[in-house]
VOLUMLUM-763081 format. One record per residue: residue number from 1; residue in one letter; x, y negated, z of N, C-alpha, C, O in turn. Coordinates in nm, 4 decimals. Layout:
BEGIN
PT|k|r|n.xx|n.yy|n.zz|ca.xx|ca.yy|ca.zz|c.xx|c.yy|c.zz|o.xx|o.yy|o.zz
PT|NUM|A|X|Y|Z|X|Y|Z|X|Y|Z|X|Y|Z
...
This chain:
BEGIN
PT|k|r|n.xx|n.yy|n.zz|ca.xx|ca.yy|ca.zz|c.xx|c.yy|c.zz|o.xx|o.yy|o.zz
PT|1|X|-2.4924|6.9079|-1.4817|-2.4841|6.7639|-1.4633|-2.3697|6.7110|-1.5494|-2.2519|6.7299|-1.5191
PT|2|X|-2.4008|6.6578|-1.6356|-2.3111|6.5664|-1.7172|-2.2284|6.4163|-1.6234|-2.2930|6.3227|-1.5764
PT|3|X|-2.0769|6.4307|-1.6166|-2.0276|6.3621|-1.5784|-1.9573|6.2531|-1.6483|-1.8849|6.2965|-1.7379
PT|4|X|-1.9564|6.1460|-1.6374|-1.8676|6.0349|-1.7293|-1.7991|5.9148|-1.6160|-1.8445|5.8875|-1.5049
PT|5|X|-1.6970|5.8647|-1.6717|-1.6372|5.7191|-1.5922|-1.6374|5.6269|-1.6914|-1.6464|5.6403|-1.8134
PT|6|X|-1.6222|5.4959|-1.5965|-1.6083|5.3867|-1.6307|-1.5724|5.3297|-1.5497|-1.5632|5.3628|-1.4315
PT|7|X|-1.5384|5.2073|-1.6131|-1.4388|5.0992|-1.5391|-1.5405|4.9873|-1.5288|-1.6198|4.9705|-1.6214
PT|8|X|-1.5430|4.8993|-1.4070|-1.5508|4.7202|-1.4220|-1.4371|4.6539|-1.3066|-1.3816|4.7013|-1.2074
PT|9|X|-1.4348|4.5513|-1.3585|-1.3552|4.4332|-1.2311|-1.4329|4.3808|-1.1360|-1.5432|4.3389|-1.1709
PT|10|X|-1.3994|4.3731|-1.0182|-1.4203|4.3076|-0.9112|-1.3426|4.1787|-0.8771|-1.2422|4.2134|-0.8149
PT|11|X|-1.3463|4.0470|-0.8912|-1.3084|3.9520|-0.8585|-1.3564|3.8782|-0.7170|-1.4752|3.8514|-0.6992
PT|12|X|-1.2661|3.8511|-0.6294|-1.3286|3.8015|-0.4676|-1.2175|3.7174|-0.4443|-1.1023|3.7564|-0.4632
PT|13|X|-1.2487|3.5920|-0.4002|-1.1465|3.5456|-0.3243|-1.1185|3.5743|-0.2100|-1.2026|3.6179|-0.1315
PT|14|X|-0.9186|3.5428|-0.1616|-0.9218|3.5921|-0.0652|-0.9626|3.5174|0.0518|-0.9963|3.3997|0.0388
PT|15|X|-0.9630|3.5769|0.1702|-0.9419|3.4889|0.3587|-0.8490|3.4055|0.3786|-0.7448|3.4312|0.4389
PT|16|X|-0.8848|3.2775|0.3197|-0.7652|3.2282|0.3975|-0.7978|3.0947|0.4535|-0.7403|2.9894|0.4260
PT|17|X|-0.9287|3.1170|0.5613|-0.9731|3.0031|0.6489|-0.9483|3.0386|0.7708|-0.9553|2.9542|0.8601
PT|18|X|-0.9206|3.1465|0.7932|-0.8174|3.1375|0.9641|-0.9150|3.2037|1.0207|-0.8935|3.2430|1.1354
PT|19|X|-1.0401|3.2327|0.9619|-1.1367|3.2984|1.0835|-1.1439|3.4352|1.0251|-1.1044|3.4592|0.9110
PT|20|X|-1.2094|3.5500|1.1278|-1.2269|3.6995|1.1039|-1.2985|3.7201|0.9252|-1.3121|3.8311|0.8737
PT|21|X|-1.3309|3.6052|0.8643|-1.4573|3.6341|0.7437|-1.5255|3.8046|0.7964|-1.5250|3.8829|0.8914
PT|22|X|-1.5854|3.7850|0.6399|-1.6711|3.9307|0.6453|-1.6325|4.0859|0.6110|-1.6216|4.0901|0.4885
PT|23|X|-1.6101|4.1995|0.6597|-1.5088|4.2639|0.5702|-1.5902|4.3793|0.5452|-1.6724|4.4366|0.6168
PT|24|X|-1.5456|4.4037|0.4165|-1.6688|4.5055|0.3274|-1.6135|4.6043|0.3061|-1.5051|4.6131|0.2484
PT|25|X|-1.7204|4.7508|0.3764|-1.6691|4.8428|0.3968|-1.6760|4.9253|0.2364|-1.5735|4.9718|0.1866
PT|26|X|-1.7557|4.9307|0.1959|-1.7936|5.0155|0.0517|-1.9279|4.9017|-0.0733|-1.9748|4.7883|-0.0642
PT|27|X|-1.9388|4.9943|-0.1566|-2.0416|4.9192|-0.2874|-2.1268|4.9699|-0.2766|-2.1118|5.0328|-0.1718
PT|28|X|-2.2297|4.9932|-0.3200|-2.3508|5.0071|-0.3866|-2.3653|4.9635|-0.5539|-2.4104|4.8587|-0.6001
PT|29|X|-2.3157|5.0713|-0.6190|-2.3510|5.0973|-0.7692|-2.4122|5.1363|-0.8718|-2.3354|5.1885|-0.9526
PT|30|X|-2.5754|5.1317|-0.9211|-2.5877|5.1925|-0.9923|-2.5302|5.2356|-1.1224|-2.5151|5.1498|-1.2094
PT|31|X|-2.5030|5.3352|-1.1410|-2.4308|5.3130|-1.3186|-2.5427|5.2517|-1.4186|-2.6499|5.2029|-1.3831
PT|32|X|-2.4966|5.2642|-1.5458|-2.5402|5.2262|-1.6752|-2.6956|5.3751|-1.6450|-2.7070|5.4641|-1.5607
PT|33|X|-2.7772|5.3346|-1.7536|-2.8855|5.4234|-1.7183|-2.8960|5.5049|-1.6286|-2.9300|5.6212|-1.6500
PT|34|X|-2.8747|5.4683|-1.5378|-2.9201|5.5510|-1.3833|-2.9743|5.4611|-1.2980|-2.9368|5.3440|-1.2931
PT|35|X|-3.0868|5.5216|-1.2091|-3.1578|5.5204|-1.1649|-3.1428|5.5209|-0.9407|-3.2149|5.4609|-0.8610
PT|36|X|-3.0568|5.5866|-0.9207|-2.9963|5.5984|-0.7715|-2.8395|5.5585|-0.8265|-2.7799|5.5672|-0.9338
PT|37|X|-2.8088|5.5100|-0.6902|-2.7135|5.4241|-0.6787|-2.5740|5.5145|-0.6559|-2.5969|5.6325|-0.6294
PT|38|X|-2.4695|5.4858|-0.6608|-2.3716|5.5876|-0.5969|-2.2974|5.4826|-0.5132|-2.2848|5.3646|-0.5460
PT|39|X|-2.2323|5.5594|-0.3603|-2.1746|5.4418|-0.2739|-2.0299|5.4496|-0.3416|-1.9919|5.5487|-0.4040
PT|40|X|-1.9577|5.3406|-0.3236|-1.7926|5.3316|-0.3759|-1.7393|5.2957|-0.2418|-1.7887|5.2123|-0.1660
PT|41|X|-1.5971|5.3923|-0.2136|-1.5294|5.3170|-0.1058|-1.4880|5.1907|-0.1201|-1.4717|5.1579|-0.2376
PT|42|X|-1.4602|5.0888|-0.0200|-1.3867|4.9640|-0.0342|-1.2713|4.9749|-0.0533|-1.2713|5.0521|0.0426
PT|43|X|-1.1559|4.9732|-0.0878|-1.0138|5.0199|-0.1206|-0.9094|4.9652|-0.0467|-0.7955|5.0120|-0.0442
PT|44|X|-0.9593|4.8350|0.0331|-0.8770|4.7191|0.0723|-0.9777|4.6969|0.2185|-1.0961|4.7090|0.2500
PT|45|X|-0.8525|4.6586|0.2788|-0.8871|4.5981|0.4643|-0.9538|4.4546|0.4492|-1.0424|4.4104|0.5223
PT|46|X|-0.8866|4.3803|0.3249|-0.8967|4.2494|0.3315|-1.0432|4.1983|0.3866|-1.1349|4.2778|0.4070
PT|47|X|-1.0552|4.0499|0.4094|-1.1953|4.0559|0.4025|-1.2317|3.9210|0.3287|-1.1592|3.8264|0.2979
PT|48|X|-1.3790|3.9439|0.3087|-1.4107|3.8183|0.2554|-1.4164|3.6762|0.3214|-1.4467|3.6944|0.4393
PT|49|X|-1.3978|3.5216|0.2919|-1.4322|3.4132|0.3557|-1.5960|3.3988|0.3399|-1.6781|3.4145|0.2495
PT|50|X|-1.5971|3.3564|0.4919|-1.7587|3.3086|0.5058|-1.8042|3.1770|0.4371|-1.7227|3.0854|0.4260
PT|51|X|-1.9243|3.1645|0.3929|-1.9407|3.0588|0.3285|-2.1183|3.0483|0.3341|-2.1983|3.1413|0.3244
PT|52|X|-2.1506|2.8775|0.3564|-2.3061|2.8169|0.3710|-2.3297|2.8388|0.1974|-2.4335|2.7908|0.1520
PT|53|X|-2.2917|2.8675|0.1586|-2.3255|2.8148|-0.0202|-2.4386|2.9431|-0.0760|-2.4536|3.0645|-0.0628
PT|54|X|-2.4814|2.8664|-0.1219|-2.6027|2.9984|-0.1470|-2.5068|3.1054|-0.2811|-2.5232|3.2267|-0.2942
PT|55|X|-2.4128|3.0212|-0.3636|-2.3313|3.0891|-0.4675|-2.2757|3.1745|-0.4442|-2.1906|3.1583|-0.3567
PT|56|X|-2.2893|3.3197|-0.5083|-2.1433|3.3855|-0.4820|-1.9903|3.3790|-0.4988|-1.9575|3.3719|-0.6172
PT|57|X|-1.9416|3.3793|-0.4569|-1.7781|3.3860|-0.4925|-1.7627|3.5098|-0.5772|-1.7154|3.5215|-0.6902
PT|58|X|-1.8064|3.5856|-0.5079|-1.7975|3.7476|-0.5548|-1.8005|3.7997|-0.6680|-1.8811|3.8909|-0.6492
PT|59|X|-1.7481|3.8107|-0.8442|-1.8520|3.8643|-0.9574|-1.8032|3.9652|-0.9910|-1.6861|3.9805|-0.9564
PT|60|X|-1.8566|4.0557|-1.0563|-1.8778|4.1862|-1.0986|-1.8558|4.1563|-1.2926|-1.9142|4.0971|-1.3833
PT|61|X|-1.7489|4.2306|-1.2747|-1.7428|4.2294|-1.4999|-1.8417|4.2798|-1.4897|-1.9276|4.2951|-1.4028
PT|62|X|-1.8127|4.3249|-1.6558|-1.9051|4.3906|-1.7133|-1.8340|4.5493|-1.7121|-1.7155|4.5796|-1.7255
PT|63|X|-1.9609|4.6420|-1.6895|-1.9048|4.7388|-1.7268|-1.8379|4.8001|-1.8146|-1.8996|4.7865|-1.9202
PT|64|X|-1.6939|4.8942|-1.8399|-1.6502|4.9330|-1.8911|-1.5774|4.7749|-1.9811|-1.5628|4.7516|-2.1011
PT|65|X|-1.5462|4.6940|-1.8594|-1.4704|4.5659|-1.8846|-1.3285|4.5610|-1.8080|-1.2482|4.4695|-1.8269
PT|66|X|-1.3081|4.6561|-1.7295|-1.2094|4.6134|-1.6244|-1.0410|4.6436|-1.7493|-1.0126|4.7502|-1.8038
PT|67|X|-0.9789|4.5390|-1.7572|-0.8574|4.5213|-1.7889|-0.8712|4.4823|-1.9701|-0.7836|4.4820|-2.0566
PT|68|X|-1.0132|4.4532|-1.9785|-1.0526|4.4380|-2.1354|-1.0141|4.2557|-2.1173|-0.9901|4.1895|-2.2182
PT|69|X|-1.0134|4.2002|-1.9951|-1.0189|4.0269|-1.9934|-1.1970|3.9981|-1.9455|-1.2602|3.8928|-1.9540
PT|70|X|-1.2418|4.1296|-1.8962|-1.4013|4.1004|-1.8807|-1.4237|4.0381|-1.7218|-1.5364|4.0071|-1.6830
C-alpha cells in the first residue's frame, strides 16, 4: 500500500451565541483519487454555532492548500 500526505484548511466560525451549538466529533475525507473515505479526528472541543441558513459557514481549502493562503 502506497502511502502519501497532504494538507488542507479548515475554516469554521467560532460559538459565540451563548447556546450549546453543534460539536463535531471527527471528518469524513475522501482523498484525491480515492474512492472510500478515511475518518479524521476532530482536534478541538469547540463547537460549531447553529444556524437556519441553508449556507455553510464551514469551507474546506483546497487540497494540499493549507498554509499556501488556500
Amino acid at each position: 500500500m502506497n502511502r502519501e500526505s497532504t494538507a488542507f484548511g479548515i475554516d469554521c466560525p467560532v460559538n459565540r451565541s451563548g447556546g450549546t451549538g453543534v460539536r463535531v466529533t471527527g471528518l469524513l475525507v475522501s482523498p484525491p483519487n480515492e474512492t472510500e473515505t478515511v475518518t479524521l479526528a476532530w482536534p478541538d472541543a469547540a463547537t460549531l454555532p447553529v444556524t437556519d441558513s441553508a449556507n455553510s459557514p464551514v469551507r474546506v481549502g483546497p487540497v494540499g492548500g493549507a498554509g499556501q493562503g488556500g
